[in-house]
C-alpha positions as CSV (number, residue, x, y, z in Angstrom):
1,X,0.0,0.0,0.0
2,X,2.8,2.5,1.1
3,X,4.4,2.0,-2.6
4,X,1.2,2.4,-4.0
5,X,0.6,5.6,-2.6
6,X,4.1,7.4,-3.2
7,X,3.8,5.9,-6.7
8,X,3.5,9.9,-7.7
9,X,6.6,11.4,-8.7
10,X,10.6,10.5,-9.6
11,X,12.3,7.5,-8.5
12,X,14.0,9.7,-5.7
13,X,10.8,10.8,-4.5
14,X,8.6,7.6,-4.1
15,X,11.8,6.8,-2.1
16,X,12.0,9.6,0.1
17,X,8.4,8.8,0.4
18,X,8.5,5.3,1.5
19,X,11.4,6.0,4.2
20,X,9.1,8.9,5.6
21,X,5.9,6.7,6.3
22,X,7.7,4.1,7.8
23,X,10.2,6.0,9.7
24,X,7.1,6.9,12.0
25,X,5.4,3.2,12.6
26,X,5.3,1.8,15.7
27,X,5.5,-2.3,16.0
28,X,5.3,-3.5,19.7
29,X,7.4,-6.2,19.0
30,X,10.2,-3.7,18.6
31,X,9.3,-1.2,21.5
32,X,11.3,-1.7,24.9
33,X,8.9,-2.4,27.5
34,X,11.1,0.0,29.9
35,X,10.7,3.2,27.1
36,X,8.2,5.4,28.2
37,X,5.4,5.6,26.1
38,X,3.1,8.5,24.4
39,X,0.0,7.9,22.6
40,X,-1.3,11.1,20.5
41,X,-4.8,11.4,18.2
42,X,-6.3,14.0,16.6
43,X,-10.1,14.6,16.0
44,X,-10.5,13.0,12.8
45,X,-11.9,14.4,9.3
46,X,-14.8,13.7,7.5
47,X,-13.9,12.1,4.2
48,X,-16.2,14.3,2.5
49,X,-14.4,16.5,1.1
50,X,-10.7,18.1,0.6
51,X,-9.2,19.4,3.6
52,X,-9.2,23.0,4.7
53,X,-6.6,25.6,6.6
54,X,-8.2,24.6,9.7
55,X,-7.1,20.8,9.3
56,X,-3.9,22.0,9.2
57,X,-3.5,24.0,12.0
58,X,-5.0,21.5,14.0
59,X,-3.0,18.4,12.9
60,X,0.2,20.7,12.6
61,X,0.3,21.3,16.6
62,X,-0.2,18.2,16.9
63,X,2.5,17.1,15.3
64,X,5.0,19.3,17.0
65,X,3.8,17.6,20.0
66,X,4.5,14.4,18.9
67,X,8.0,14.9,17.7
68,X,9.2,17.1,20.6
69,X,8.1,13.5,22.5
70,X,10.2,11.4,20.4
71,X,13.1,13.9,20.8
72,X,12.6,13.0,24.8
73,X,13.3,9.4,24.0
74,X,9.3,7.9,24.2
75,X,8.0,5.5,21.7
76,X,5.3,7.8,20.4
77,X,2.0,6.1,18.8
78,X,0.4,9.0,16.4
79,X,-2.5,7.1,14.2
80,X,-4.8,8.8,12.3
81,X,-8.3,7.9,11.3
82,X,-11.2,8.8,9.1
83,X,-15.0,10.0,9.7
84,X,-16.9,8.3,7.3
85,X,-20.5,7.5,9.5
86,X,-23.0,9.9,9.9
87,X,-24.8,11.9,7.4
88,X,-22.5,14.4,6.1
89,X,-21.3,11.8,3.0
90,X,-25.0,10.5,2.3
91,X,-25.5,13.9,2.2
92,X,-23.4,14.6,-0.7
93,X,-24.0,11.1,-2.3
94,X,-28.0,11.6,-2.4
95,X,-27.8,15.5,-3.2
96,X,-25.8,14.1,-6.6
97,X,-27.8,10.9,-7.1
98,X,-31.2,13.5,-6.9
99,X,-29.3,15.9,-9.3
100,X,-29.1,18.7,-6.8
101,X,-27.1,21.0,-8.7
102,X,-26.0,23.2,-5.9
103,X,-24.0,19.7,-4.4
104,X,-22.8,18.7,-7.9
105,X,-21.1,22.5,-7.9
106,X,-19.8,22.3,-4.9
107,X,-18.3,18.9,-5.4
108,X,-17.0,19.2,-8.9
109,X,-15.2,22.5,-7.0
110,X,-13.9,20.5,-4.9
111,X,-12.5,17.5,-7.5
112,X,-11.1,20.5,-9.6
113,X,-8.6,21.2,-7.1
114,X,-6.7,17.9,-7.5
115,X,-8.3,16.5,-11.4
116,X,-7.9,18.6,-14.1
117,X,-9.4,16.0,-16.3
118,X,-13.1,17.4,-17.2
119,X,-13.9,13.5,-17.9
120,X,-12.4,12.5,-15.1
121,X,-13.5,14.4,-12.9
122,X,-17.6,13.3,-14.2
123,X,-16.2,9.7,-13.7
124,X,-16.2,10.4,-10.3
125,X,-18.6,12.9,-9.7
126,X,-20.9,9.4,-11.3
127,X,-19.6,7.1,-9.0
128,X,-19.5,9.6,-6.0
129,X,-23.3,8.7,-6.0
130,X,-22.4,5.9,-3.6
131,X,-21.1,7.3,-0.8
132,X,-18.8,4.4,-0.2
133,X,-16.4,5.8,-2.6
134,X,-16.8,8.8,-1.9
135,X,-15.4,8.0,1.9
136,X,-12.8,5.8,-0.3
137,X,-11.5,8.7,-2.4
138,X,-11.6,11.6,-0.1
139,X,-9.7,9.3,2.8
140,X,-6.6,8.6,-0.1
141,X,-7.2,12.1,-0.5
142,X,-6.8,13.4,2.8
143,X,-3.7,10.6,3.6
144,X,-1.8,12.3,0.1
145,X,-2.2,15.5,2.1
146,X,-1.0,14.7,5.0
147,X,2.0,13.7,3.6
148,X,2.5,16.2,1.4
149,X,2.8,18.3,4.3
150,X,5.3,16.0,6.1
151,X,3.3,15.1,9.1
152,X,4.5,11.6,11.6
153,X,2.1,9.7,11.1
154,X,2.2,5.8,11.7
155,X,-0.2,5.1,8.7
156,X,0.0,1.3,9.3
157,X,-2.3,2.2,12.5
158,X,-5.2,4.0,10.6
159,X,-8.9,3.3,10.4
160,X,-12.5,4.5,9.9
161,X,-15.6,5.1,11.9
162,X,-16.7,2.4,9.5
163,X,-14.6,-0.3,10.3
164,X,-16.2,-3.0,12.4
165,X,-13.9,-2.9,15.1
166,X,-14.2,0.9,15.7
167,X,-18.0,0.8,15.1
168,X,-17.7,-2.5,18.1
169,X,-15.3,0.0,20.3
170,X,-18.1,2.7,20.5
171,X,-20.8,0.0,20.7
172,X,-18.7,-1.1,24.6
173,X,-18.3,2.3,25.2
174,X,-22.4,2.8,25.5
175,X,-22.9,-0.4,26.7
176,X,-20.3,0.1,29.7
177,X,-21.5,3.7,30.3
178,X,-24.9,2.4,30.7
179,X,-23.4,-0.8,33.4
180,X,-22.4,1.7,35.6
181,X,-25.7,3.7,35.5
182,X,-24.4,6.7,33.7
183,X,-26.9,6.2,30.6
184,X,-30.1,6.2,31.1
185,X,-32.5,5.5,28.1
186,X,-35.7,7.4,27.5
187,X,-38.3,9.4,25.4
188,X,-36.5,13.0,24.5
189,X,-37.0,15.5,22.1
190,X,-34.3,15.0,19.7
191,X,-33.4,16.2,16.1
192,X,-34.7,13.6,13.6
193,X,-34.2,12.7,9.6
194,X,-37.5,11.4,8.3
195,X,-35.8,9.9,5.3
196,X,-32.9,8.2,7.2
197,X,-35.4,7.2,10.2
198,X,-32.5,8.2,12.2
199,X,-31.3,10.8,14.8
200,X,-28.9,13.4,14.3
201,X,-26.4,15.6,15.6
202,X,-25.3,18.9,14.5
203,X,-22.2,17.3,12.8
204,X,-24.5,14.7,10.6
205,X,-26.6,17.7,9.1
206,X,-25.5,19.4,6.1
207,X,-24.5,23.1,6.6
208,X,-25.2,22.3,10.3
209,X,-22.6,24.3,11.9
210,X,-23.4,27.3,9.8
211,X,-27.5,27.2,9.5
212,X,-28.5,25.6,12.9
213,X,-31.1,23.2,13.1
214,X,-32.8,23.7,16.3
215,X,-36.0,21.8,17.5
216,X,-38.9,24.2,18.3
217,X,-41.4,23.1,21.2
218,X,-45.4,23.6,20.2
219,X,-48.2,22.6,22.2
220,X,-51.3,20.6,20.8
221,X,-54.6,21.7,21.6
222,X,-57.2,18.9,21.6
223,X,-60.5,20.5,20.4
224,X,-63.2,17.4,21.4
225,X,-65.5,17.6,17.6
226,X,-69.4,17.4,18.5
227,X,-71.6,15.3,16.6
228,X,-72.3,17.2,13.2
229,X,-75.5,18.8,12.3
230,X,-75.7,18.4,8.6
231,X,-71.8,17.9,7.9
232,X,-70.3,14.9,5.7
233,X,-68.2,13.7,8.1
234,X,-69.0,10.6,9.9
235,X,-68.6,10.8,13.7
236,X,-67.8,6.8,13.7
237,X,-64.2,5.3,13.3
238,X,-64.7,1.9,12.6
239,X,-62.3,-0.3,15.5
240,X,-62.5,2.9,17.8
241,X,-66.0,3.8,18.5
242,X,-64.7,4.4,21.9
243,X,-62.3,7.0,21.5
244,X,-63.1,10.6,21.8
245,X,-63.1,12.6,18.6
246,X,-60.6,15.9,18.5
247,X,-59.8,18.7,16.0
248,X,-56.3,19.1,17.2
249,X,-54.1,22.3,16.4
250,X,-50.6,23.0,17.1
251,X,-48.9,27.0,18.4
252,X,-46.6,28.2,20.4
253,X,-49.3,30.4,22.2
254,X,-51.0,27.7,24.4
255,X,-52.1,30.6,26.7
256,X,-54.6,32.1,23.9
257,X,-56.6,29.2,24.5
258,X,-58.9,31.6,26.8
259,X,-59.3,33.9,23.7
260,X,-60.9,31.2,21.0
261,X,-63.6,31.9,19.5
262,X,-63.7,29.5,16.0
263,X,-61.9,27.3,14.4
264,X,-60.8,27.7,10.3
265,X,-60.0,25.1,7.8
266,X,-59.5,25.5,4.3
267,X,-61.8,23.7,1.8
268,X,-59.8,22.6,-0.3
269,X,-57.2,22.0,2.2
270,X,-56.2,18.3,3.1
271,X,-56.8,16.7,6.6
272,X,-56.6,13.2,7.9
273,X,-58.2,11.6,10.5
274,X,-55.5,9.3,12.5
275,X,-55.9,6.9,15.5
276,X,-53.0,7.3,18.2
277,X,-52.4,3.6,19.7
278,X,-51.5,3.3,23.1
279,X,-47.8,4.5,24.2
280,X,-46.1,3.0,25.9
281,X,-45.5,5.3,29.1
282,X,-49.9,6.5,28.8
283,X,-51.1,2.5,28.2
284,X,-55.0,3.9,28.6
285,X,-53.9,6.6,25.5
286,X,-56.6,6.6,22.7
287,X,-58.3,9.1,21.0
288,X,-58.7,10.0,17.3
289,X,-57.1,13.6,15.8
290,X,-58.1,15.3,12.6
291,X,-55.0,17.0,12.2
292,X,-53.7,18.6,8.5
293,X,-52.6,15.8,6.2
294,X,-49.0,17.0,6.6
295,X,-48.9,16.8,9.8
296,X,-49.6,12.7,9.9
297,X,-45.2,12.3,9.4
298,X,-44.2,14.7,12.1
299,X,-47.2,12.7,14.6
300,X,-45.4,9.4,13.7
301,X,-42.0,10.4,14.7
302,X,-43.9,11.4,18.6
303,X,-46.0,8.4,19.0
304,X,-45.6,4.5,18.8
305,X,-48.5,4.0,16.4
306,X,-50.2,6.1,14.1
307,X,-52.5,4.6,11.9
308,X,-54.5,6.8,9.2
309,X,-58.8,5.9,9.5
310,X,-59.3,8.4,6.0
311,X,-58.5,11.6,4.6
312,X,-60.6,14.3,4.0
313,X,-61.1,17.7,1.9
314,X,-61.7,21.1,4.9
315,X,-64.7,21.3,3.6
316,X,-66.1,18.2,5.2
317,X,-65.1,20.0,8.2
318,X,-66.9,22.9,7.7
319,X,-70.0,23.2,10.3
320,X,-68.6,21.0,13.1
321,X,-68.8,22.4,16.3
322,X,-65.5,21.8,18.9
323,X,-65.3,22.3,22.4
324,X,-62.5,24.5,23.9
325,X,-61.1,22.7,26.5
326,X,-60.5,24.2,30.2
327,X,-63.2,26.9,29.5
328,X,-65.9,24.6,27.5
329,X,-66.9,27.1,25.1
330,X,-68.7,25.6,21.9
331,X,-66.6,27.2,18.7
């Protein structure tokens, strides 16, 4: 691999190449078990793209660090690794495979810097649609850099967030954490990506350092629907006869409550009626919502069930009467 990668270049090059990665790796087998020892890492970068100034500064000091410790006579261990989990790479691979051309500029800007090859570069910018090679290419990428610049690093040591035994390593971090009662699992608002069905952090959102994502707390008001006088829509839910019937509305103004005197809906507007199944931590929870028909994603990401009974036009709505709750008002 290490002749692979200094392939680049004059005879005398690849040479002084080869002698500089392995002039910093670290074999037990050859350490003395009285030499003191010094273990150094750096936060990792994503392998999502070419490296920046910051990079450098960062993995510059610690470099410095690392070779003032050899020069006091310790066997100095200096790995380096590679984030490739998270969303920030099927990020870039969905924005190209959905033909988002603000992604494909900013990755073909980012290619141009090291191919000068037009066709070359739409080679890759074809196969960067699987973010596998994407981690794969911007990793040999980010190792040529490193290098370049001249930095100690035992390269024989290095690894991704992907590898199984890194991804295993994390997995007894949590698992130990939670032995000693440090973890506790629960139900928590959290940021959430519908179309991964997965949680995020600021670091797996695109742009998320720089246009925060923040999760906004609303309260639902449950507005108990009274039997129609001459409206369409049935009062009966087949399966949950039982169940009270509520228009339910979401604001961040709970307190108007004791100021309501209607409620709107748009005719031509689109509404579902959903039945919430019992959750787990309210096991007598039932009730059926008519809530607007984009809201039905956002209620399955907050309870354990929802199943939608039919969707409606507003104007199937339209002459209902609800009850306010707390004050009882008929709106």
């Amino acid at each position: 691999h290490d002749r692979d990668h200094c392939a680049a270049g004059g005879r005398e090059e690849v040479a002084d190449c080869l002698a500089h990665r392995r002039a910093f790796v670290q074999e037990p087998s050859a350490i003395d078990p009285a030499q003191p020892k010094y273990f150094a890492t750096v936060a990792f970068p994503y392998a999502n793209s070419a490296l920046h100034i910051g990079h450098g500064r960062m993995n510059t000091a610690a470099d410095i660090i690392v070779r003032f410790q050899r020069l006091l006579g310790k066997a100095v261990l200096f790995p380096m690794g590679f984030h490739i989990s998270g969303t920030p790479v099927l990020a870039v691979a969905d924005g190209l495979a959905r033909g988002d051309e603000k992604q494909r500029s900013i990755t073909s800007a980012a290619l141009a810097e090291y191919v000068d090859d037009p066709a070359e570069q739409e080679r890759l910018l074809q196969q960067f649609r699987d973010p596998l090679r994407i981690a794969e290419y911007f990793s040999g990428l980010i190792e040529q850099t490193f290098d370049t610049v001249g930095l100690s690093i035992d390269w024989s040591k290095k690894f991704s967030t992907g590898d199984e035994a890194y991804q295993r390593l994390v997995q007894w971090q949590f698992r130990s954490l939670e032995r000693c009662g440090i973890l506790e699992q629960g139900r928590y608002p959290i940021l959430y990506s519908p179309s991964d069905r997965n949680a995020v952090g600021e670091d797996d959102i695109k742009d998320g350092d720089v246009d925060k994502v923040s999760i906004v707390e609303m309260s639902y008001i449950c507005f108990e629907l009274l039997p129609p006088v001459d409206a369409p829509l049935p009062t009966a839910t087949p399966g949950a006869e039982d169940c009270t019937e509520y228009c339910v509305v979401a604001t961040l103004r709970p307190d108007a409550i004791f100021g309501t005197t209607n409620l709107w809906a748009h005719p031509d507007g689109q509404y579902a009626r959903v039945r919430l199944r019992p959750i787990e931590d309210q096991p007598t929870f039932a009730q059926v919502w008519v809530v607007d028909a984009a809201a039905v994603c956002k209620l399955e990401a907050q309870f354990d069930a929802v199943e939608v009974i039919s969707r409606h036009a507003g104007r199937e709505l339209i002459g209902r009467n609800a009850k306010t709750p707390l004050t009882g008002r008929v709106a």
